[in-house]
C-alpha positions in Angstrom: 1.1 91.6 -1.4 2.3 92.3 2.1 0.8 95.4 3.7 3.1 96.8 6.5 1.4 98.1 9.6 1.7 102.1 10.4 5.0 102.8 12.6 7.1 100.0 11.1 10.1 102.0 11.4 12.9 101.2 13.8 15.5 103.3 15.4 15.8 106.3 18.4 12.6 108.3 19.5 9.0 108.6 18.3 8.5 106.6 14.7 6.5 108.8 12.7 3.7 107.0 10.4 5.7 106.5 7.3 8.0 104.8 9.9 10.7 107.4 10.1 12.9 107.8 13.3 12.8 111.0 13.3 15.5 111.5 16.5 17.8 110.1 14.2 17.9 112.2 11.6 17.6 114.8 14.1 21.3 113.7 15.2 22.7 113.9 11.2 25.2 116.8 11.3 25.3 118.6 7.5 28.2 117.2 5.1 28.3 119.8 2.6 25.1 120.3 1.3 24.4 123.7 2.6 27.2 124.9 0.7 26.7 123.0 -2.5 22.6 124.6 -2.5 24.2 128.3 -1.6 26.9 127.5 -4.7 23.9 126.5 -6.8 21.6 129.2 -6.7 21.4 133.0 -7.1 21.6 135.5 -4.6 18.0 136.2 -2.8 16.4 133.3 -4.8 13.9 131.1 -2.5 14.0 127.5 -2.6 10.9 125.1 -2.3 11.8 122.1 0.1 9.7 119.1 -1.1 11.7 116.4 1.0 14.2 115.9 3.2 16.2 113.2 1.2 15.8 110.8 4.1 15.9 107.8 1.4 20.0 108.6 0.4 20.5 108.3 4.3 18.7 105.3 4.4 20.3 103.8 1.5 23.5 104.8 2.5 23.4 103.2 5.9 22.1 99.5 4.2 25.4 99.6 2.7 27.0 99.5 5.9 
């Protein structure tokens, strides 16, 4: 089994341990989602944010 050093990310900016580049999500402008979350809850309701769904970014740009 391989074991990947910490900060084996690549791309613009700091790389944080998990190896995210976190400039470049920094750059991502939104597509939609905020209005597909507003359309999808009620009014007032609070949301708990448990990631940042950096993997469909990643994902999408491998298919590139």
């Amino acid at each position: 089994m391989t074991t990947l050093p910490p900060n084996h990310g690549t791309g613009p900016g700091s790389i944080t341990a998990d190896g995210c580049a976190v400039d470049y999500y920094a750059t991502l402008r939104p597509n939609g989602e905020p209005e597909r979350i507003h359309g999808a809850i009620p009014a007032g309701a609070s949301i708990l944010e448990l990631g940042a769904g950096t993997d469909v970014v990643r994902d999408r740009d491998r298919r590139r």
